[in-house]
LOKE-673186 format. One line per 10 residues: number of its first residue (from 0); their letters; for each residue y, z, x of C-alpha. Coordinates in Angstrom, 1 decimal. Layout:
BEGIN
NUM) a) Y Z X  ...;
This chain:
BEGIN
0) xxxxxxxxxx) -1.2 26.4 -12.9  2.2 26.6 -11.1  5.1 24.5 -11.4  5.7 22.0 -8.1  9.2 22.5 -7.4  12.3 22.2 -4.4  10.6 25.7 -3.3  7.1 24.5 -3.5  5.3 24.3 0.6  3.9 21.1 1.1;
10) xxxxxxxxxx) 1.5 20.1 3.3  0.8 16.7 5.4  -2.6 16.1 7.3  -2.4 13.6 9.8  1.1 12.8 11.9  0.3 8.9 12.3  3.2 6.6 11.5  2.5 7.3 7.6  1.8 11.1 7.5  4.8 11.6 9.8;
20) xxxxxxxxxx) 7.0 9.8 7.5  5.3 11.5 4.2  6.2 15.0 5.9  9.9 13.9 7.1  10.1 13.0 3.1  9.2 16.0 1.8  11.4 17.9 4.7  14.4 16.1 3.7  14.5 16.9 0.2  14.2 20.8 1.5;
30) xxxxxxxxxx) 10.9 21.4 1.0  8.9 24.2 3.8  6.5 21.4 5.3  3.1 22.0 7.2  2.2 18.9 9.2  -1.2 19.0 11.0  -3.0 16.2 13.1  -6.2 17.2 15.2  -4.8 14.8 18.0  -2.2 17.5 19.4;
40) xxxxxxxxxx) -1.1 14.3 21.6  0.0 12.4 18.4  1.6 15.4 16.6  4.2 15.5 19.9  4.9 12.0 19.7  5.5 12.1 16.3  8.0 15.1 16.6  9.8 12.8 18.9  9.8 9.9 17.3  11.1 11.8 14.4;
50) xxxxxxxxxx) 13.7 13.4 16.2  14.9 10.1 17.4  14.9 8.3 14.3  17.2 11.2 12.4  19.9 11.0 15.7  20.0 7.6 15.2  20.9 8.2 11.3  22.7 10.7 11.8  24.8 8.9 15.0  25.1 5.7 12.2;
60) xxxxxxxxxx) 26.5 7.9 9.8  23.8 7.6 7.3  22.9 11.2 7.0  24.9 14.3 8.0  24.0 16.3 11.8  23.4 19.4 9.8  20.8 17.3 7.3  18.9 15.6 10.3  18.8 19.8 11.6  17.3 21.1 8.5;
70) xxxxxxxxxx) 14.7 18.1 8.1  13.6 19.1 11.8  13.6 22.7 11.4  12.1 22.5 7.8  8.8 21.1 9.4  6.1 23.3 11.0  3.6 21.7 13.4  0.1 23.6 12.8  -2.2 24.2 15.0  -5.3 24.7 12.7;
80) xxxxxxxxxx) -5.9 24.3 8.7  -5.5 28.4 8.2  -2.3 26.8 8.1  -2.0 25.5 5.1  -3.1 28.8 3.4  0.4 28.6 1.6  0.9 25.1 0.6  1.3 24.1 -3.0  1.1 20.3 -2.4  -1.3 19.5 0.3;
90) xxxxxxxxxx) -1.4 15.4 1.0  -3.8 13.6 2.9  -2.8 10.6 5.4  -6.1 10.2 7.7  -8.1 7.0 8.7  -9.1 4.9 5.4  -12.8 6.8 6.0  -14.6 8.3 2.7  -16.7 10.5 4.8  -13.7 11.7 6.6;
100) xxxxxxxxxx) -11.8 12.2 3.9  -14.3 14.4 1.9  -14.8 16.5 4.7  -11.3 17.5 5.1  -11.1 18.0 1.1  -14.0 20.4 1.1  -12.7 22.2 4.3  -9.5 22.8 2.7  -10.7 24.3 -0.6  -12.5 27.2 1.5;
110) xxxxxxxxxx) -8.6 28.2 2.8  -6.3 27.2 -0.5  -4.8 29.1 -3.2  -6.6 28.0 -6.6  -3.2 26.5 -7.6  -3.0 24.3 -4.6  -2.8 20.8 -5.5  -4.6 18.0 -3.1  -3.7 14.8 -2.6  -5.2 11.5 -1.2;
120) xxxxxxxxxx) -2.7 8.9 0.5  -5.8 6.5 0.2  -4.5 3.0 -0.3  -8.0 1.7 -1.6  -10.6 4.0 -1.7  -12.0 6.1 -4.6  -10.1 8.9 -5.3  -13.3 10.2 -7.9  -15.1 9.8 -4.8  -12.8 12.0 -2.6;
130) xxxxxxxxxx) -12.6 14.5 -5.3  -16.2 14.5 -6.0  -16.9 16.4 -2.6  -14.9 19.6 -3.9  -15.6 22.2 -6.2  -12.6 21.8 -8.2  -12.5 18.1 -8.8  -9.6 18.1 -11.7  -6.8 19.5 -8.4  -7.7 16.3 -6.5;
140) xxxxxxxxxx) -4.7 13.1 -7.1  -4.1 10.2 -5.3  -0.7 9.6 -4.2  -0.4 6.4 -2.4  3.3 6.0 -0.1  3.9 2.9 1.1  5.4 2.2 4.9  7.6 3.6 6.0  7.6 6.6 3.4  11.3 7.8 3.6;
150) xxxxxxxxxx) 12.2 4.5 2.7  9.7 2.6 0.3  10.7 3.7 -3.2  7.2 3.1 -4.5  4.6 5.4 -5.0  1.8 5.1 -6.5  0.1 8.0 -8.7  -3.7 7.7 -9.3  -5.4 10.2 -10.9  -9.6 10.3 -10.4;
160) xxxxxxxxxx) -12.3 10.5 -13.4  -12.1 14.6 -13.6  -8.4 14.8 -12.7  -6.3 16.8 -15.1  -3.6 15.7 -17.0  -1.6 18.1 -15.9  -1.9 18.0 -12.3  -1.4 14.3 -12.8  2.5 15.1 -14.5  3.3 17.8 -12.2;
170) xxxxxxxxxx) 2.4 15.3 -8.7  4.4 12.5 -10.5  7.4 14.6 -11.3  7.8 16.1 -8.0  8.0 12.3 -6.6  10.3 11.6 -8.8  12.3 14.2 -7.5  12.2 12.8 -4.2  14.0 9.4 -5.3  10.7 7.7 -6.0;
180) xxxxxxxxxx) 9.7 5.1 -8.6  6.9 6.6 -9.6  3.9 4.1 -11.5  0.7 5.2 -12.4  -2.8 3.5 -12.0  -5.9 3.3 -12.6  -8.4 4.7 -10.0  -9.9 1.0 -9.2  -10.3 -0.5 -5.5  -6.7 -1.4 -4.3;
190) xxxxxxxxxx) -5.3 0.5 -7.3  -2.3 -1.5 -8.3  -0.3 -3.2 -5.5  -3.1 -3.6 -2.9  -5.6 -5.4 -5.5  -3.3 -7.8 -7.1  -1.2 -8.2 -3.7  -4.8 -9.9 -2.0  -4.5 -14.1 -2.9  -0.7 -13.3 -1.3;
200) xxxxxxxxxx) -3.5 -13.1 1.8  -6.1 -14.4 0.9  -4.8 -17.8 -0.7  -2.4 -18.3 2.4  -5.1 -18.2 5.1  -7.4 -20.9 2.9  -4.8 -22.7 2.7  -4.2 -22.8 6.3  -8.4 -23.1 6.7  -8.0 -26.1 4.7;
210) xxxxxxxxxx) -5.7 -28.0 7.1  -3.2 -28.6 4.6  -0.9 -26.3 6.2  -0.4 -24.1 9.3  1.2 -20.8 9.4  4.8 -21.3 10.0  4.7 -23.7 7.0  3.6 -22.1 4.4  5.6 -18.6 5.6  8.7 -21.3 4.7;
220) xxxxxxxxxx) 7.1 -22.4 1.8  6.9 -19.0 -0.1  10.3 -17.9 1.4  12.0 -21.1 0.8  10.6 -21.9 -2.5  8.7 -18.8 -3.6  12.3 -16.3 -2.8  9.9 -13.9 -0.9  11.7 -11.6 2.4  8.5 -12.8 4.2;
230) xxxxxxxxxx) 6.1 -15.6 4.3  2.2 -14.0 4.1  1.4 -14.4 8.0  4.6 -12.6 8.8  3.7 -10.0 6.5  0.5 -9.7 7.5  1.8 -9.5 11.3  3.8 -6.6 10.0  1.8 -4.3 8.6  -0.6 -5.1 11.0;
240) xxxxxxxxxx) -3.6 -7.0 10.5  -6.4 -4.2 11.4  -5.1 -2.7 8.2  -4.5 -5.5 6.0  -8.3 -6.9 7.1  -10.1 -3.0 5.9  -8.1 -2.9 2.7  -9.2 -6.4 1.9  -12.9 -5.6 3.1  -12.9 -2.7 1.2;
250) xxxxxxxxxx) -11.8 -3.7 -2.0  -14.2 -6.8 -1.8  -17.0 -3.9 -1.0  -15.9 -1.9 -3.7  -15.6 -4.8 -6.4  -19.4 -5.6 -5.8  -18.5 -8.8 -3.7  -16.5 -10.4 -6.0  -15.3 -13.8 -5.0  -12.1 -13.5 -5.7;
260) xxxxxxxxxx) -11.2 -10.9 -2.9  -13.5 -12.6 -0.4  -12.4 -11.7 3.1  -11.3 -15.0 5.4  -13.0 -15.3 8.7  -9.7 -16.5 10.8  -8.5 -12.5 9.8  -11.9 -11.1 10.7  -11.6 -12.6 14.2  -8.2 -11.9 14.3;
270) xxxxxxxxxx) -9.1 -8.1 14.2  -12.3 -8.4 16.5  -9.5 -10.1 19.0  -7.5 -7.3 18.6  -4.7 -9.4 17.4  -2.8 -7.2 15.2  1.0 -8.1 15.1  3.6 -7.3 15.9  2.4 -3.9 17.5  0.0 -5.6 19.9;
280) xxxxxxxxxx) 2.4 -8.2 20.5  0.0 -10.7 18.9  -1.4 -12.3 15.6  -0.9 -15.2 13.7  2.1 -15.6 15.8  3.0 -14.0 19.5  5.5 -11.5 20.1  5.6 -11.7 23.8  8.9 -11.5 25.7  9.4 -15.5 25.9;
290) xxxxxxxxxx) 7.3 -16.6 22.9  8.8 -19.4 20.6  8.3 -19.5 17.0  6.7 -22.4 15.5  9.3 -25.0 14.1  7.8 -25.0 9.9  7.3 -28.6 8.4  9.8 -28.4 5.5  8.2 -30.9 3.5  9.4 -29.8 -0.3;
300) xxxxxxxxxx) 6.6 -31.5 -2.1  3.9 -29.8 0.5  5.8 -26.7 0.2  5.6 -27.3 -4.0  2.1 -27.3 -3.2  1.6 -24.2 -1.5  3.7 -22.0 -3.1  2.3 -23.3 -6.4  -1.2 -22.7 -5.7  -0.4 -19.0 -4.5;
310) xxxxxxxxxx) 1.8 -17.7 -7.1  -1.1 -19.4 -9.8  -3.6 -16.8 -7.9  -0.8 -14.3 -8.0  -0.1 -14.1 -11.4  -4.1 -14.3 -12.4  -4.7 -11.7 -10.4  -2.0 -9.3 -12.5  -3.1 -11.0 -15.7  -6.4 -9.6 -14.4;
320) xxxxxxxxxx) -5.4 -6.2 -13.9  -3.4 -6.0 -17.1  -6.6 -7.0 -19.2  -8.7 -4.4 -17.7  -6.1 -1.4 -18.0  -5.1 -0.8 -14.2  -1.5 0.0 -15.2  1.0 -1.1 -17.7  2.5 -4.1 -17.8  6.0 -2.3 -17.2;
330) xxxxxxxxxx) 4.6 -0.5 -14.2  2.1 -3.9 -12.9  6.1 -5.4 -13.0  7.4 -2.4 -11.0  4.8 -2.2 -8.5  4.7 -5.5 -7.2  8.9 -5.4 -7.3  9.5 -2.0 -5.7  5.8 -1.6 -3.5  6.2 -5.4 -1.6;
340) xxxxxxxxxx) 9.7 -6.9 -2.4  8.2 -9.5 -4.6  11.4 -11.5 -6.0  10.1 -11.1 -10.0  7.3 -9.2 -11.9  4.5 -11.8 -12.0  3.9 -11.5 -15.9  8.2 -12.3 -15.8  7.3 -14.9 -13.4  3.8 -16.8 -15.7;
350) xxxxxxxxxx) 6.5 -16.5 -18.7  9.1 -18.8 -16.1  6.5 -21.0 -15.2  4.4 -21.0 -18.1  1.5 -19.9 -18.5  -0.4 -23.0 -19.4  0.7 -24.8 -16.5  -0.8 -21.9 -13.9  -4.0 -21.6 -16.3  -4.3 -25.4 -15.4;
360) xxxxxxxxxx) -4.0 -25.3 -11.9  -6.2 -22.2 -11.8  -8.9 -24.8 -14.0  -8.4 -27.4 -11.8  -8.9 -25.5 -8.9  -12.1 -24.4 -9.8  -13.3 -27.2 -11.2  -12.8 -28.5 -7.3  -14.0 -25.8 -5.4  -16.5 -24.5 -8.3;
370) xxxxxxxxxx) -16.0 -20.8 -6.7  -15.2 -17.6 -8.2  -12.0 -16.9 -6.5  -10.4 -19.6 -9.4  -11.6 -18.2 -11.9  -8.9 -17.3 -14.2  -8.5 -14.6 -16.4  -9.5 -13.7 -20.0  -5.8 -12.4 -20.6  -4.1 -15.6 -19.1;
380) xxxxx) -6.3 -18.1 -20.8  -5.5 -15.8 -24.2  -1.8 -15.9 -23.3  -1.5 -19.6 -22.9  -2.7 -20.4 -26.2;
């Protein structure tokens, strides 16, 4: 196969906020890059938007004039998928849609060298699955930026069931290249971040369900308390709550309904609504011109509470994932550090805490609520022996 490299052509399909930023990326670092949207509408905005963004770094002094020039003219807007007839790195960034996804795969295969790697951006579906749908199977990787690309450091590298080794270390050290931390995982719904990231969610909004709390206290509970940037409503007003609802729906799907990653109903009507964050001006909290944040109640031992019961789901949930071979432990740490900002690797974190004391709120929780989502993990209960 050939060797990725600085020379290598790589390819982005779809120019939405995370393809566009994938492609700047790549541009940056020098790279001949072939962006392609079918939306021409969307491709113009986000040659604007890009355009903007590298004035204002440049203007700030962050990057050079004659860098933000070279990352522009280094990127190629195509007008069809002949296009990409060159690439040696092709990466997909489309709506989280198998069917879509497959199509575009198998489409691709008819017009790339046999070299050509492709890549899935997929944040929770089956990259197996993707690959399934082309005739060469062991090209097909998932490599999984997280927003905004140029920026994130993580990146997670997922290869599928037939995916060869060697397109798995030749992906992973081209990343690296690009200033990434690199982590590999195992091709299972949510992969690494986006499965054991869910009770940050899911924990928060039963909480809330409960009555025990509402959102602007517990946000101060895990910030004030837990040392995270952002409370879980905030976060999930960020990324925007039409995404953070499908990847929780889909890796509940995809796990056979297992209680644990249950989707809420407050989120589910939050998304029919329409109430996405901060990009629709509304969610869990509003955006709108005069709008005041809710005052928290900074109650310490309610706040003990909260940010007690989510880290114990938290740190089950990576115990989880380390038991059944996801990723390392030394890339689980990484992930959840360099993919969301968490303060501490959650196996660091069980080790502070100890691990029998979250096993026995995790037992105590579930003898209350007698459901699946408490149910800790083999690992943990092992570990706390």
């Amino acid at each position: 196969m050939k060797k990725l490299s600085k020379d290598s052509c790589i390819g982005v399909i779809g120019a939405g906020t995370m393809g566009s930023g994938i492609a700047q990326l790549a541009a940056s670092f020098g790279h001949k890059t072939v962006l392609f949207d079918a939306n021409a509408a969307v491709l113009k905005q986000a040659d604007e938007k890009l355009r903007k963004s590298l004035e204002g770094l440049a203007q700030k002094g962050k990057i050079t004039d004659d860098a933000a020039k070279s990352t522009i003219a280094n990127i190629h807007h195509a007008a069809s998928f002949d296009e990409f007839a060159k690439c040696d790195l092709i990466i997909e960034a489309v709506i989280e849609e198998i069917g879509v996804k497959q199509e575009i795969f198998k489409k691709l295969e008819t017009i790339i060298s046999a070299d050509c790697i492709l890549a899935t951006n997929t944040s929770s579906l089956s990259v197996t699955s993707i690959a399934a749908s082309c005739s060469k199977p062991e090209r097909v990787v998932g490599i999984h930026f997280f927003n905004p690309a140029p920026i994130m450091p993580l990146v997670e590298i997922v290869p599928g069931i037939a995916t060869s080794k060697a397109i798995v270390d030749e992906s992973r050290a081209l990343i690296d290249t690009w200033n990434k931390t690199t982590v590999i995982a195992k091709d299972t719904p949510g992969f690494i971040v986006n499965r054991v990231a869910r009770p940050f969610y899911g924990e928060a909004i039963r909480i809330y369900e409960e009555g025990i709390a509402d959102f602007a206290t517990i946000d101060w509970a895990m910030k004030e308390i837990g040392g995270f940037r952002m409370g879980p409503f905030e976060l999930m007003d960020f990324i925007g709550n039409d995404i953070n609802f499908k990847v929780t729906e889909t890796v509940w799907t995809q796990m056979f309904y297992d209680g644990r990653y249950k989707p809420s109903l407050t989120q589910k009507r939050l998304y029919e609504a329409g109430f996405w964050g901060k990009k629709k001006g509304r969610g869990y909290y509003s955006y709108a011109e005069n709008a005041v944040m809710p005052e928290p109640n900074k109650d310490m031992e309610l706040g003990a509470e909260i940010f007690s019961r989510i880290i114990a789901m938290l740190i089950n949930e990576a115990y989880d994932a380390l038991y059944m071979n996801v990723a390392s432990k030394e890339d689980l740490e990484l992930a959840m550090t360099k993919g969301v900002n968490y303060p501490k690797g959650l196996i660091a974190w069980a080790g502070e805490i100890g691990q029998q004391k979250v096993l026995d709120l995790l037992l105590e929780l579930h003898s209350i609520y007698l459901e699946d989502r408490y149910r800790p993990s083999l690992l943990l209960m092992r570990s706390a022996l």
